[in-house]
C-alpha positions as CSV (number, residue, x, y, z in Angstrom):
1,X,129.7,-128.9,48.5
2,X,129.6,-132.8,48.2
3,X,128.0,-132.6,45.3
4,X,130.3,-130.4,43.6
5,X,133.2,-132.2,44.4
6,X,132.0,-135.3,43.3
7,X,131.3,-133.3,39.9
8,X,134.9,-132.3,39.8
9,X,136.2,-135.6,40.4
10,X,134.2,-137.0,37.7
11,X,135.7,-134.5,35.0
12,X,138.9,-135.5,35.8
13,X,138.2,-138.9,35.6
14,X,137.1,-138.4,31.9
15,X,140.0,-136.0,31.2
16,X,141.9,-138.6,32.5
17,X,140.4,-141.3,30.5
18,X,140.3,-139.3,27.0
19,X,144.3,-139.2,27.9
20,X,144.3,-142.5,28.6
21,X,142.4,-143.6,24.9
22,X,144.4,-141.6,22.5
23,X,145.0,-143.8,19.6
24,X,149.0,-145.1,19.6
25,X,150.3,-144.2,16.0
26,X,153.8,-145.3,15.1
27,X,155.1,-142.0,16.1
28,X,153.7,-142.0,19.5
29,X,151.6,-139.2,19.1
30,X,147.7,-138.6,17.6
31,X,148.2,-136.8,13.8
32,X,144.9,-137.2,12.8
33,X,143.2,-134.1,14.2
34,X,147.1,-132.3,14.2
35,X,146.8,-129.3,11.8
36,X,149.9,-127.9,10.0
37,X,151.5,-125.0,11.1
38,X,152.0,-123.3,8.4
39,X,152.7,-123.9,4.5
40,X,156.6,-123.7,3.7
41,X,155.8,-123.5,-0.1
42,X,152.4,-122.0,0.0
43,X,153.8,-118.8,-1.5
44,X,153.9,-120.4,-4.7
45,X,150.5,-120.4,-4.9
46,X,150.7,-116.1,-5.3
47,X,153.5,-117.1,-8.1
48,X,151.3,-118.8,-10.9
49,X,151.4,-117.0,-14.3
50,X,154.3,-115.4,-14.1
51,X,157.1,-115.1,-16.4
52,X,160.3,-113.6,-17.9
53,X,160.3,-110.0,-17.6
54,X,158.1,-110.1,-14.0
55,X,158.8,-108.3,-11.0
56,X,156.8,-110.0,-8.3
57,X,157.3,-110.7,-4.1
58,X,157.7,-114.2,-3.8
59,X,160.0,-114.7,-6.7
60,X,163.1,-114.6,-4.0
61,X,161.6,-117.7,-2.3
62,X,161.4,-119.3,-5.7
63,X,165.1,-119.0,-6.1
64,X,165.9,-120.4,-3.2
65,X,163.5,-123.5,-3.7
66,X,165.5,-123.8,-6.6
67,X,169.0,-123.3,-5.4
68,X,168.8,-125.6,-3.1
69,X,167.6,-128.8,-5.1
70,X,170.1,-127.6,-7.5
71,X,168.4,-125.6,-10.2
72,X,169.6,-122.4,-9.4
73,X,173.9,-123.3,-8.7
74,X,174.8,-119.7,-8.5
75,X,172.2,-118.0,-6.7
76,X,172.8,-116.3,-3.5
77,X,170.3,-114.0,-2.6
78,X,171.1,-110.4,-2.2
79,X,171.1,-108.5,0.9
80,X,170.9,-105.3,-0.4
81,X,168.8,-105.3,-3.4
82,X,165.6,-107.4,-2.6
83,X,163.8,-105.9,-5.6
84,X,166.3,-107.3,-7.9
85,X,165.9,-111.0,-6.2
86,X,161.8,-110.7,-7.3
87,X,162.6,-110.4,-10.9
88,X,161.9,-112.7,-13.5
89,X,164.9,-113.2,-15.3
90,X,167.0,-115.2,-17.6
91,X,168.5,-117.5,-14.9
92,X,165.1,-118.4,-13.7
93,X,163.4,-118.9,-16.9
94,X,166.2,-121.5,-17.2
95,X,166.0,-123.4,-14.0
96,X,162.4,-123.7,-14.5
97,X,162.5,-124.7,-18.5
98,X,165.2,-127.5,-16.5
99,X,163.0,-128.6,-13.7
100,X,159.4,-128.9,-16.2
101,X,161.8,-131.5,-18.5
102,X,162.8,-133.6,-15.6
103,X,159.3,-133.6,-14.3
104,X,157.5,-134.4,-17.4
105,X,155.7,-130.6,-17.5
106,X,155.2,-129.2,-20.8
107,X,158.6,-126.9,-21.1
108,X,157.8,-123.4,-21.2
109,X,159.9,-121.3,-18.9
110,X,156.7,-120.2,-17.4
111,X,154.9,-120.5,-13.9
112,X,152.0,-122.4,-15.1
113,X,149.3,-123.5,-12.6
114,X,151.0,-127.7,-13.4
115,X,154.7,-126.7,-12.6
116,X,153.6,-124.9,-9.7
117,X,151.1,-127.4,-8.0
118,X,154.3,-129.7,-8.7
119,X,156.4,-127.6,-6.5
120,X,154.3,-127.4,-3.7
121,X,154.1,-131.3,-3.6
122,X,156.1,-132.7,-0.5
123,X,159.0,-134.0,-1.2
124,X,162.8,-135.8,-0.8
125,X,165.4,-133.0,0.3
126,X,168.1,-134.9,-2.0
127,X,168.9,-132.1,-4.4
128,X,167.9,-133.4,-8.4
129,X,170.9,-131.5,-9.6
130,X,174.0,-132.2,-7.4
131,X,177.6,-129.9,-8.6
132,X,176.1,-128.9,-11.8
133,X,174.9,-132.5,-13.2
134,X,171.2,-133.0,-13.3
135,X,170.6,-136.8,-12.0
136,X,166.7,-136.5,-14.2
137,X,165.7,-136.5,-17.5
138,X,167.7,-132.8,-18.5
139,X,170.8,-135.0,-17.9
140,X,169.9,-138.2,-19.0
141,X,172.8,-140.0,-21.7
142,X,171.5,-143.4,-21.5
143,X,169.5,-144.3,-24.7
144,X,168.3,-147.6,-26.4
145,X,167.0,-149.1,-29.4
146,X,164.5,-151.7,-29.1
147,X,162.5,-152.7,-31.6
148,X,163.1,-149.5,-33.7
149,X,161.2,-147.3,-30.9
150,X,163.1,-144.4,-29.0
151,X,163.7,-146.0,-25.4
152,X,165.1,-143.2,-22.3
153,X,166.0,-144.9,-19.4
154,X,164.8,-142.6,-16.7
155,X,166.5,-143.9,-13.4
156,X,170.4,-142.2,-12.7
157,X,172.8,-143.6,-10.0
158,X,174.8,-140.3,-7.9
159,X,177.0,-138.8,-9.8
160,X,180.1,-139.6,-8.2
161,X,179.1,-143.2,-8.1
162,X,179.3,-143.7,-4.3
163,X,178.6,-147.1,-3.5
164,X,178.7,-150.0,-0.6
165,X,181.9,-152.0,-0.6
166,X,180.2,-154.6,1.4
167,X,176.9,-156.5,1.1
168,X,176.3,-157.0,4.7
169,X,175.0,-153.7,6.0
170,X,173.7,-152.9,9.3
171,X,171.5,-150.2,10.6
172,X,170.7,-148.5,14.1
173,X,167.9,-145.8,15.0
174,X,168.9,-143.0,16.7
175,X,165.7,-142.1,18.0
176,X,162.2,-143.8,17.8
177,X,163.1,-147.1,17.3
178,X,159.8,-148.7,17.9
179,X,158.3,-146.3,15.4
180,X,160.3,-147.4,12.7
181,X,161.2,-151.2,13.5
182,X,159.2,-152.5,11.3
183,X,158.2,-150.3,8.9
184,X,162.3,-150.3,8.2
185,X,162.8,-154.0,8.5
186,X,160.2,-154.1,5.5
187,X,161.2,-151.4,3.4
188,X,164.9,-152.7,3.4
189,X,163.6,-156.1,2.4
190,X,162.5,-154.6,-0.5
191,X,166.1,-154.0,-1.5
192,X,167.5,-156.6,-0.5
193,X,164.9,-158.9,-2.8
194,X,166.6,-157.2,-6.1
195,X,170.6,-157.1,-4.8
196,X,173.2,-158.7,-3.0
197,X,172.0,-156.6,0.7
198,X,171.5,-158.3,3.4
199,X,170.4,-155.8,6.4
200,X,171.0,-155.7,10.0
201,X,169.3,-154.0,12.9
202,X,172.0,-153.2,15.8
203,X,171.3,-151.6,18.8
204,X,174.6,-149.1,19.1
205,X,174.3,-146.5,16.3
206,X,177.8,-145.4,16.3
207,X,179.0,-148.5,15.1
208,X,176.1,-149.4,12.4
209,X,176.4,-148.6,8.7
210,X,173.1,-146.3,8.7
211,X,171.5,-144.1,11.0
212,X,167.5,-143.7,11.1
213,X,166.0,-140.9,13.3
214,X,163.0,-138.4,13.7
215,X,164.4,-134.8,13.5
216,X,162.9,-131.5,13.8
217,X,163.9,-128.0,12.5
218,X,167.9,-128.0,12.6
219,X,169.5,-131.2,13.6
220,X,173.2,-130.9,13.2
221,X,173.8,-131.7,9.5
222,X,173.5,-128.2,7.8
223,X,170.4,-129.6,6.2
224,X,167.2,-128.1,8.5
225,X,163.7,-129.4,7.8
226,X,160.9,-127.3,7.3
227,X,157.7,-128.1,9.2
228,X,154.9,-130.0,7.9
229,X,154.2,-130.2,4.3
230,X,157.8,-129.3,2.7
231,X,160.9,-131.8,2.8
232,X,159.8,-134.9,4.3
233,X,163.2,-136.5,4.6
234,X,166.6,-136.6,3.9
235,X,169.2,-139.1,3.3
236,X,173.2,-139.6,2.3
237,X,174.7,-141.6,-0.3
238,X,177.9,-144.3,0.5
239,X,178.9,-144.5,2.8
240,X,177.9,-141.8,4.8
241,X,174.9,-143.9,5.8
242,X,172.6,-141.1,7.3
243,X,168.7,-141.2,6.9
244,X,166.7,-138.4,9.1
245,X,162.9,-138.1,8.4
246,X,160.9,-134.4,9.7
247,X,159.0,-135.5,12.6
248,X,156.7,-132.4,12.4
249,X,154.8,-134.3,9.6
250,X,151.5,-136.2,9.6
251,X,153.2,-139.8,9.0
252,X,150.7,-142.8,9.1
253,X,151.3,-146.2,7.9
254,X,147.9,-146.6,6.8
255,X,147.7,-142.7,5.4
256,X,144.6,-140.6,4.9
257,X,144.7,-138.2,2.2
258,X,146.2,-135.5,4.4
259,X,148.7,-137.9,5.8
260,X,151.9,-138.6,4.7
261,X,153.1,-142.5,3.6
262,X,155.8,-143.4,6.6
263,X,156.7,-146.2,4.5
264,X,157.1,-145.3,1.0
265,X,159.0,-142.6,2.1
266,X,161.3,-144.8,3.9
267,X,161.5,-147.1,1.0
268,X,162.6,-143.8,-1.6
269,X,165.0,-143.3,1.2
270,X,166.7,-146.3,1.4
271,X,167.3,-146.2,-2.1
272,X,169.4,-143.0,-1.8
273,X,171.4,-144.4,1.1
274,X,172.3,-147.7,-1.5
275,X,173.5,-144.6,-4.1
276,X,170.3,-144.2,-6.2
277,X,169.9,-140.7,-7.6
278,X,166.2,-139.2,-8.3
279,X,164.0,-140.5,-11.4
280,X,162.1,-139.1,-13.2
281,X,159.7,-142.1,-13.9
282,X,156.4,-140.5,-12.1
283,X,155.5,-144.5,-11.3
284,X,159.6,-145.2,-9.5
285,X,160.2,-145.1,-5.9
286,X,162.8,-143.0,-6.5
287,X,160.7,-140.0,-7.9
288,X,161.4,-136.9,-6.1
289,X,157.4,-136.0,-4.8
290,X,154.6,-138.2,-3.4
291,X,151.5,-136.6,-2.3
292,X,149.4,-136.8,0.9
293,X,147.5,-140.1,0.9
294,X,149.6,-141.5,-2.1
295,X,150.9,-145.5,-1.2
296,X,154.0,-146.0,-3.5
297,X,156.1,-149.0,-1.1
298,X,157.0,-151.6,-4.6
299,X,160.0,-151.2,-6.4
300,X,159.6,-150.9,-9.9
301,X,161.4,-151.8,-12.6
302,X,163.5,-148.5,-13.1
303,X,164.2,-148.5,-9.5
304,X,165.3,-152.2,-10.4
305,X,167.3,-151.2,-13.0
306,X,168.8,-148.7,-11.2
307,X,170.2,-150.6,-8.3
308,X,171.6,-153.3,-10.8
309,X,173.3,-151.2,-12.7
310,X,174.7,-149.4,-10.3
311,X,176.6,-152.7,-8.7
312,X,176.6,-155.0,-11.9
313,X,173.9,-157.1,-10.9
């Protein structure tokens, strides 16, 4: 009896240890051995080769993918007529010819296997086409002549040219503040090394100019995130000031290659909250997708130009 007792009291001493010696990540919680569960765009994967004229069961998702980054404007799936939401048509053909130009994919109108392993890529829930107006290269006006070669500027500011009317912004965290303190204090000085920005860190969130949380699911703003591997984060231009990131992803700051980037996503972000539209410049923070494992925290000089053009820097 003594002896099993002392057995039992040993097991939970070593449970009670292994709790104990959990590694502390940034989010407060161990990701490394924390599998997804499930794969929000993983249908896609059933969805490669197809084309105009198709019928196939997936296509529905598709249009909604696309709908809701702005590809698909009109599209509201049907309640009564399923079959007719799988088809291939001419509407879809369209939104995809549109979303292989602004990602640099040869233009076909076709699921090939490139524009569908782009889809699947994680990525910013900021629409590319907002009211019609493509922010990427479909839509891009801006040209230049230098040196008699063809120059497309790929950055675009939001459409309706929302912008701060101040220089001294301040920010708040609604929620897992010591997880983002300083990966938030660096990504802003990122900005504020190419503009006028100066940034503050307050402690009451109703009264700062930007609001930075963990959110799961829905969260209030008619925007829901989707689990791991799908929309990573979400933010608002001028002056609505709101920046929510998915806490049901595998964030690191130092990521594996199944681990998402905490901080080059909050970098992309921040751009967004300044009034930055998406590029379509594969190297810009301001690209829609990053992959697992991929480090992209440096402005570069089309997020640069963006910025200054957008406040006449």
């Amino acid at each position: 009896m003594g002896l099993a007792h002392l057995s039992f009291c040993t097991c939970v001493a070593i449970f009670l240890l292994s709790i104990c010696s959990l590694p502390s990540f940034a989010l407060s919680r161990d990701t490394k051995n924390v599998k997804p569960k499930h794969e929000p765009l993983g249908f896609l994967q059933n969805l490669v080769g197809c084309e105009k004229g198709d019928a196939v069961e997936g296509l529905r998702e598709l249009k909604q993918y696309l709908h809701k980054f702005g590809y698909l404007q009109s599209y509201s799936p049907s309640l009564d007529n399923t079959a007719r939401d799988d088809s291939f048509d001419d509407l879809l053909e369209s939104a995809i010819r549109t979303y292989q130009l602004n990602y640099n994919l040869n233009v076909t109108g076709k699921l090939d296997d490139r524009t569908v392993e782009q889809m699947i890529k994680p990525r910013c829930g900021v629409p590319d086409i907002i009211n019609g107006t493509t922010s990427m290269n479909s839509g891009k006006a801006h040209h230049s002549q230098s040196a008699g070669v063809h120059v497309v500027m790929h950055y675009n500011v939001n459409q309706g040219g929302h912008k701060w009317l101040k220089t001294q912004l301040t920010y708040a965290f609604l929620n897992s503040g010591n997880s983002l303190r300083s990966v938030a204090a660096r990504a802003f000085s990122k900005w504020s090394a190419v503009t006028k920005f100066s940034f503050q860190e307050i402690q009451d969130p109703d009264s700062a100019d930007i609001k930075i949380g963990f959110f799961a699911g829905n969260h209030g703003d008619d925007d829901p995130f989707d689990g791991p591997g799908g929309i990573l984060a979400h933010s608002y231009y001028p002056t609505i000031g709101w920046f929510h990131l998915d806490k049901e992803e595998r964030w690191s700051t130092n990521p594996s290659m199944d681990e998402i980037d905490l901080e080059s996503v909050t970098v992309h972000e921040m751009g967004h909250l300044l009034g930055l539209a998406h590029s379509s410049d594969e190297n810009a923070v301001m690209y829609p997708t990053i992959a697992p494992g991929v480090v992209k925290r440096e402005l570069q000089q089309d997020d640069i130009d963006g910025i200054s053009d957008l406040y006449d820097l």
